[in-house]
C-alpha positions as CSV (number, residue, x, y, z in Angstrom):
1,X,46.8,34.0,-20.1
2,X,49.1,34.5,-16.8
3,X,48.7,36.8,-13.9
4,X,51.6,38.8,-15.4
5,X,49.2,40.1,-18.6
6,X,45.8,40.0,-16.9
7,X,46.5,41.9,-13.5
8,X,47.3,45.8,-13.7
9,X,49.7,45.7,-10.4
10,X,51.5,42.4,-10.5
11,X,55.0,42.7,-10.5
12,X,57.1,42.8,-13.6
13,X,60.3,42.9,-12.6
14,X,61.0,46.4,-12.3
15,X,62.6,48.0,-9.3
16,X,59.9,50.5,-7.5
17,X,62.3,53.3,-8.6
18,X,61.4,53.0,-12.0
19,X,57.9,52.7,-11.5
20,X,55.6,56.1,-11.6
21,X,54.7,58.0,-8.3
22,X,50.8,57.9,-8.9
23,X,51.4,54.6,-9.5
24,X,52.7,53.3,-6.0
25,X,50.4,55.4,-4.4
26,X,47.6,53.4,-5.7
27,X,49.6,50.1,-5.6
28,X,50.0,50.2,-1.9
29,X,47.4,52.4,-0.3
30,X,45.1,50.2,1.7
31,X,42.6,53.3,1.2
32,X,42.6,52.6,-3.0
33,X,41.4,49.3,-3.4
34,X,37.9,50.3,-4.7
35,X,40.0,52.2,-7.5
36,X,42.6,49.2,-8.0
37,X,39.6,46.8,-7.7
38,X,37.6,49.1,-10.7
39,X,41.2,49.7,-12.7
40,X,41.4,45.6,-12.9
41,X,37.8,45.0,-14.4
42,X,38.1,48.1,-16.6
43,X,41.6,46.5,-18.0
44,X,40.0,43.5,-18.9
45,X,37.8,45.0,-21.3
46,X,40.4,47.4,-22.8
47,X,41.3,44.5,-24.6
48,X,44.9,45.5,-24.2
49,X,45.7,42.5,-21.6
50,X,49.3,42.5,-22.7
51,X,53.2,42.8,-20.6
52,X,53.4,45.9,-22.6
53,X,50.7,47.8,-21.4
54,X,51.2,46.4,-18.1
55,X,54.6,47.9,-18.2
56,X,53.4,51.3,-20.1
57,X,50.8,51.8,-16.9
58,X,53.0,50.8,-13.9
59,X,55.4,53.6,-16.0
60,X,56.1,56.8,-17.9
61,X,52.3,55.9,-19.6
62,X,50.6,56.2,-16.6
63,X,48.5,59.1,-17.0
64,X,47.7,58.1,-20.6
65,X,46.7,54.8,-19.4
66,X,44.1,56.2,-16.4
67,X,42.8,58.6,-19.7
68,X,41.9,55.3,-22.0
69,X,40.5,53.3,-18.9
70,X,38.5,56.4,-18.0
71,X,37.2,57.3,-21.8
72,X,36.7,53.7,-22.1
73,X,34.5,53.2,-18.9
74,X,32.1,56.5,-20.2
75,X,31.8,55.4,-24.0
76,X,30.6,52.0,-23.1
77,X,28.1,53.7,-20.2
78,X,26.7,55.6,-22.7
79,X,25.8,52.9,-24.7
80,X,28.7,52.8,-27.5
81,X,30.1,50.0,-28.9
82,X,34.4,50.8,-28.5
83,X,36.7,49.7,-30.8
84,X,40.3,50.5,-29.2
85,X,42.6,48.0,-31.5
86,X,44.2,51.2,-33.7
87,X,46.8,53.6,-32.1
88,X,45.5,56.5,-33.7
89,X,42.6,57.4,-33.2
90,X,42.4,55.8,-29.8
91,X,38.7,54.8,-30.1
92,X,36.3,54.4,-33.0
93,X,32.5,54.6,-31.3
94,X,29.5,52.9,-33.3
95,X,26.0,53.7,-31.9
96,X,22.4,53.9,-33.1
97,X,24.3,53.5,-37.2
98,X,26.5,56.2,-36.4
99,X,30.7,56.0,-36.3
100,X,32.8,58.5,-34.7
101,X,36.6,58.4,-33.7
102,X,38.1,59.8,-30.7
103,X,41.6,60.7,-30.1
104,X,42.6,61.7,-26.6
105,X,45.3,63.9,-25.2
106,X,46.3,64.9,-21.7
107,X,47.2,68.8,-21.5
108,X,50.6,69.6,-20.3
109,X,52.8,70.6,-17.1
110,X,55.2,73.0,-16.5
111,X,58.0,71.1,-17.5
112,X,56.9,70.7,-21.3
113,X,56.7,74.4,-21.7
114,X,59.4,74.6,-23.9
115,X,58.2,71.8,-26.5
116,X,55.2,73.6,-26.6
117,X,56.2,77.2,-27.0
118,X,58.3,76.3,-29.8
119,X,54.6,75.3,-31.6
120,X,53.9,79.6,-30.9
121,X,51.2,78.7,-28.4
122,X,50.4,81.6,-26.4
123,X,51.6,81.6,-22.9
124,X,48.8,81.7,-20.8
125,X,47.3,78.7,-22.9
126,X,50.3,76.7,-23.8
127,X,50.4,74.1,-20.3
128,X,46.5,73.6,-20.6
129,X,44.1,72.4,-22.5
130,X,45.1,75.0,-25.1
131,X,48.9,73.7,-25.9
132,X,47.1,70.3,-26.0
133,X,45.1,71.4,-29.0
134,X,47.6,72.7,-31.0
135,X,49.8,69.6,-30.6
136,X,46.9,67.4,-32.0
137,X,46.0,70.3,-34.4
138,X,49.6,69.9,-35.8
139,X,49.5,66.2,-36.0
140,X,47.0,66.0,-38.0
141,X,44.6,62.9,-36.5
142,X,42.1,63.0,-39.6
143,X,44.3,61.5,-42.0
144,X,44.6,58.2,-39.6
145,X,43.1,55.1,-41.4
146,X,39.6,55.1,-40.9
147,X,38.9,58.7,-40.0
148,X,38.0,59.8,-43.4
149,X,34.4,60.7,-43.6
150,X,33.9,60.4,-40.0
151,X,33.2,62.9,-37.0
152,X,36.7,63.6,-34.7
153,X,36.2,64.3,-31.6
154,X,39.6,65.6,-29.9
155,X,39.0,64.5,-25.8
156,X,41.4,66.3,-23.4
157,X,42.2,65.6,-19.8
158,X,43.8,68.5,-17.7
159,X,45.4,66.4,-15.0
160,X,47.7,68.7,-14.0
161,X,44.9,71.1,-12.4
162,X,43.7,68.4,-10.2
163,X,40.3,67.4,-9.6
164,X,37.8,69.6,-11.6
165,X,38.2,73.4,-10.6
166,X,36.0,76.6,-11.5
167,X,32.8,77.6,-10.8
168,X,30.8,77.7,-14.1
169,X,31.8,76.4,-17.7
170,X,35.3,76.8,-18.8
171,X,35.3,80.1,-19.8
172,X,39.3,80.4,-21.2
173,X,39.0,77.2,-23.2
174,X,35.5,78.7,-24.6
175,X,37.7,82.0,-25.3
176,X,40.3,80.3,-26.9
177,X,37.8,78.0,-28.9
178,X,35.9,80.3,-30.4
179,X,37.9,83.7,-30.3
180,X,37.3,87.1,-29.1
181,X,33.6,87.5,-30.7
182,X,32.1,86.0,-28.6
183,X,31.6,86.7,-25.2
184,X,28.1,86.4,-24.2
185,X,27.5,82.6,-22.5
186,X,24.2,81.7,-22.2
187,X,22.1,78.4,-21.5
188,X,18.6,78.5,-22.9
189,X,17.7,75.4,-21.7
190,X,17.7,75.6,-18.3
191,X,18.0,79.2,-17.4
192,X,21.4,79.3,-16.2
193,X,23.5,82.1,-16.9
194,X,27.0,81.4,-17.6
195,X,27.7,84.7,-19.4
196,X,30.6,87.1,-18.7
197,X,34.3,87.9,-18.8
198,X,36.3,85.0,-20.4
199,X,40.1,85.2,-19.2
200,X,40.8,86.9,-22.2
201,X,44.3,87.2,-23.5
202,X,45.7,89.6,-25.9
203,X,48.3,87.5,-26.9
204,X,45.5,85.0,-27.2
205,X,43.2,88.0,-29.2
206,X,46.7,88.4,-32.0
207,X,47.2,84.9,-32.3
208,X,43.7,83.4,-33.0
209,X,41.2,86.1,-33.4
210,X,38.5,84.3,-34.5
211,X,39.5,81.6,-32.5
212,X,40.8,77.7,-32.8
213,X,38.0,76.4,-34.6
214,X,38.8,79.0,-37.3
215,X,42.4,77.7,-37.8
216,X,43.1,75.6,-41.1
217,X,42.9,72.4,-40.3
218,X,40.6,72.5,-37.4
219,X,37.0,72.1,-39.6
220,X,38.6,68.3,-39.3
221,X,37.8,68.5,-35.7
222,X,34.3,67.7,-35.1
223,X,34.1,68.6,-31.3
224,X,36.6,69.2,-28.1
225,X,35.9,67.0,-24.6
226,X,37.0,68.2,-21.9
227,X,37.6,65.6,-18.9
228,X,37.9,67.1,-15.7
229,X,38.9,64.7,-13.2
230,X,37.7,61.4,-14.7
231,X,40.9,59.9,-14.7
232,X,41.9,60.9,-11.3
233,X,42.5,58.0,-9.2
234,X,39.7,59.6,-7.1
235,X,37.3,59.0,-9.7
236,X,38.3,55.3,-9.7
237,X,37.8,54.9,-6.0
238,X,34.5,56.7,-5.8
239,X,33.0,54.5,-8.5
240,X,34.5,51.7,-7.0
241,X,33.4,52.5,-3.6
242,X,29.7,53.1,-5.0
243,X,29.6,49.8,-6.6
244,X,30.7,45.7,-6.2
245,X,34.7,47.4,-5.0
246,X,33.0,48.7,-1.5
247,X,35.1,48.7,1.3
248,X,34.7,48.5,5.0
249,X,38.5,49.9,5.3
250,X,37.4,53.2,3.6
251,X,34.8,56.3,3.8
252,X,35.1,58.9,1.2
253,X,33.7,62.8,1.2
254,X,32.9,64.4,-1.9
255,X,32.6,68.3,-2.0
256,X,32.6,71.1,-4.1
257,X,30.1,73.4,-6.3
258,X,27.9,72.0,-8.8
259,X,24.7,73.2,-11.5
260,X,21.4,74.1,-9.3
261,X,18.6,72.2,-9.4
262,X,16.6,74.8,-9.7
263,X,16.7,77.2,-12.4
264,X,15.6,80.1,-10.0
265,X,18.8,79.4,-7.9
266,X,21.8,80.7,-8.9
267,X,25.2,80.1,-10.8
268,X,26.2,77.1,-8.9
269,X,25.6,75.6,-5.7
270,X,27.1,73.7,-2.9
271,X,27.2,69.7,-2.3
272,X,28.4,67.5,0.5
273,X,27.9,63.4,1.2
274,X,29.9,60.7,1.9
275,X,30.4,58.2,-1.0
276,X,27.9,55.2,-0.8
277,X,25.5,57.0,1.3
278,X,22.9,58.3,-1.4
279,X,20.8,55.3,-1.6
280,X,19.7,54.7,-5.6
281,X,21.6,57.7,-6.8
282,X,25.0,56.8,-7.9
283,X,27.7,59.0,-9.4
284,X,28.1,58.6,-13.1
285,X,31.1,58.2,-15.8
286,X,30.5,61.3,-17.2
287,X,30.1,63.7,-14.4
288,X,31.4,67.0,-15.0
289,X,33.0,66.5,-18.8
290,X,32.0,69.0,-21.3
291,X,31.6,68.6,-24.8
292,X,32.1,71.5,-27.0
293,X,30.7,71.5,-30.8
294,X,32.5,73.1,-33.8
295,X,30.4,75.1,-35.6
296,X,32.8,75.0,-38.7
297,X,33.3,71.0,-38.7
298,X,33.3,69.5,-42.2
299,X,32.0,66.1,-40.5
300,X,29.8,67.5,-37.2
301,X,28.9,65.1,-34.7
302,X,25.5,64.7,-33.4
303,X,24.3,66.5,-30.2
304,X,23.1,64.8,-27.5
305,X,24.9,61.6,-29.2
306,X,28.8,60.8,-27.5
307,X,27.6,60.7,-23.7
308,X,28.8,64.4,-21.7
309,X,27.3,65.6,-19.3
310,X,26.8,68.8,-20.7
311,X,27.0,70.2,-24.8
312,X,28.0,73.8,-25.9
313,X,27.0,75.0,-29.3
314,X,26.9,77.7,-31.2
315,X,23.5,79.4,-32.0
316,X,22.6,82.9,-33.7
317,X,26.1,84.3,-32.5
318,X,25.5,83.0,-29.1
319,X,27.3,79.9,-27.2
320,X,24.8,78.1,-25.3
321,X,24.8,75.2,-22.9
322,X,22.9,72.5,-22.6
323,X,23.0,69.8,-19.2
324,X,21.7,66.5,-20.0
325,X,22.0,65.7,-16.6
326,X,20.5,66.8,-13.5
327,X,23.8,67.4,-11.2
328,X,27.1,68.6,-13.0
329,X,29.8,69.5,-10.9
330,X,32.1,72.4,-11.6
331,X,34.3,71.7,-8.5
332,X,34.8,68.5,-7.4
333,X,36.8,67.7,-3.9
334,X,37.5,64.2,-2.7
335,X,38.7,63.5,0.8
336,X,39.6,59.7,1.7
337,X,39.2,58.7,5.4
338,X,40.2,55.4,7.0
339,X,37.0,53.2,7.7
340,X,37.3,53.3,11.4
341,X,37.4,56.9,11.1
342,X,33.4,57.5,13.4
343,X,30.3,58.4,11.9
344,X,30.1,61.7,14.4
345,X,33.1,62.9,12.4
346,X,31.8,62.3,8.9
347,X,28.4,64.0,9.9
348,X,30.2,67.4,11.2
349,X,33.0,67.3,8.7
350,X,29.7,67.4,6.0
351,X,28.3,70.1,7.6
352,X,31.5,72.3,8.1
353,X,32.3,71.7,4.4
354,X,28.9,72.7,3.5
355,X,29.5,76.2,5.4
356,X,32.7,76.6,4.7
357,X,31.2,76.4,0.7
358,X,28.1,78.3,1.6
359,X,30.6,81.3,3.1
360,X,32.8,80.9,-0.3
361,X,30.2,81.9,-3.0
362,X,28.6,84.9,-0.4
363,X,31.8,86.3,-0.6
């Protein structure tokens, strides 16, 4: 096999014109080679070592390409065997004598608002995760080859928000999921109170009263996960900075809000530290995604089974969460910094970001 099918960002003839933005960024920044370094191993065990996806990922495919790497990458951290040889669904898992089939989608930007509308998404949902839905609602994944008899998980990546934003659970997709009954959010297991207003919608409230889960078709759908920035280039270079991809040419910051420690503490709570720097803990695949459960699925999947980092459910009318791990982040921040960049800097810049958060939530 020759460099042209094995390596992610050889050349293949293209002019840089025709090759995606995002792409060149992370071609030629000398700040991204723990992500380019992560992207090539990942590749490798995609199985899809081919001029075509080569071509699909230096192109129009590559935000669709970052989504299998990233979904890839999780499902075998937590322990699944992934089968990605079909088109649809993209991945069939097999763990502990259980099968389960995954079909991803990336929610859409401005400019396919049109497409969308035409599908009578509402407006406030139709860029997002919502219009997403519907698309895959429409299309019908369950009656793929294989699927039958099988839990379908539907996995969504917003990219166009950015890294992950928001400073509990999602509570608009939540809304939209599982209609205007229920509002009260709350997490049994560890105390944390995510109740309260969901951006509601009447528009929303007209169209899907009781909800997506409650539209024909949609009992097909065992579960929705929701990817927040796992398949942000940022990701890549964090993990890649974390592991064997180090480099002495880059420091990265990570900030934002996260789950407290401590269920005394409140709704969320601030974090700050440079990339590498945390000794034995090391950031995960699944940080921050978010599994939500159908309650009406003909074919549910097991909880606690696919890998998220945190489960919602459905229990005696109310939608509670569960974290099954220690630190979920509902804001996520990633600031890349040269390597020469001094270790005075990094220290302050930690602590102002950690102040500047602090003032944030007393507000």
């Amino acid at each position: 096999m020759n460099d042209i099918e094995t390596d992610l960002f050889a050349a293949t003839g293209r002019p840089d014109a025709q090759l995606h933005p995002q792409f060149l960024v992370l071609r030629d920044s000398p700040l991204l080679a723990p992500a380019r370094n992560m992207l090539r191993d990942l590749h490798v065990l995609c199985h899809r070592e081919s001029r075509d996806f080569q071509d699909y990922f230096q192109t129009n495919g590559f935000d669709t390409a970052m989504c299998d790497i990233y979904l890839l990458a999780m499902f075998r951290d937590a322990g699944h065997t992934v089968d990605m040889s079909r088109h649809s669904p993209n991945f069939m898992l097999r763990r502990d004598g259980i099968v389960a089939a995954v079909e991803a989608t990336t929610a859409l930007d401005a400019g396919s608002r049109r497409r969308v509308l035409s599908t009578r998404v509402p407006h406030d949902v139709s860029i997002g995760s919502g219009g997403a839905l519907i698309r895959k609602l429409l299309q019908a994944p369950w009656h793929s080859p294989g699927v039958a008899d099988t839990p379908l998980v539907i996995a969504i990546h917003d990219l166009h928000r950015g890294e992950a934003s928001g400073n509990k659970l999602p509570m608009a997709l939540l809304h939209f999921l599982f209609g205007s009954r229920h509002h009260d959010y709350v997490d049994f297991e560890s105390h944390l109170e995510i109740h309260g207003s969901a951006a509601q919608s009447r528009e929303i409230d007209c169209m899907f009263p009781a909800g997506f889960f409650a539209q024909p078709g949609a009992e097909n759908i065992a579960a929705i996960l929701l990817c927040s920035d796992g398949a942000m280039v940022s990701k890549f270079n964090r993990m890649g900075q974390e592991g064997v991809h180090h480099s002495d040419a880059v420091r990265i910051l990570r900030h934002g809000r996260c789950r407290p420690h401590h269920r005394a503490a409140g709704s969320a709570t601030c974090f700050a530290y440079e990339v590498g720097s945390r000794g034995a803990e090391h950031e995960c695949w699944n940080e921050g995604t978010l599994l939500v459960h159908n309650p009406r699925a003909i074919h549910p999947l097991p909880r606690n089974w696919l890998g998220a980092s945190a489960e919602v459910a459905l229990r005696d009318g109310h939608l509670v969460a569960t974290f099954l791990r220690d630190f979920h982040p509902f804001t996520s921040v990633t600031e890349t910094l040269t390597g020469a960049t001094p270790g005075w800097w990094v220290e302050a810049r930690k602590a102002r970001l950690a102040r500047d958060l602090l003032d944030h939530a007393s507000r």
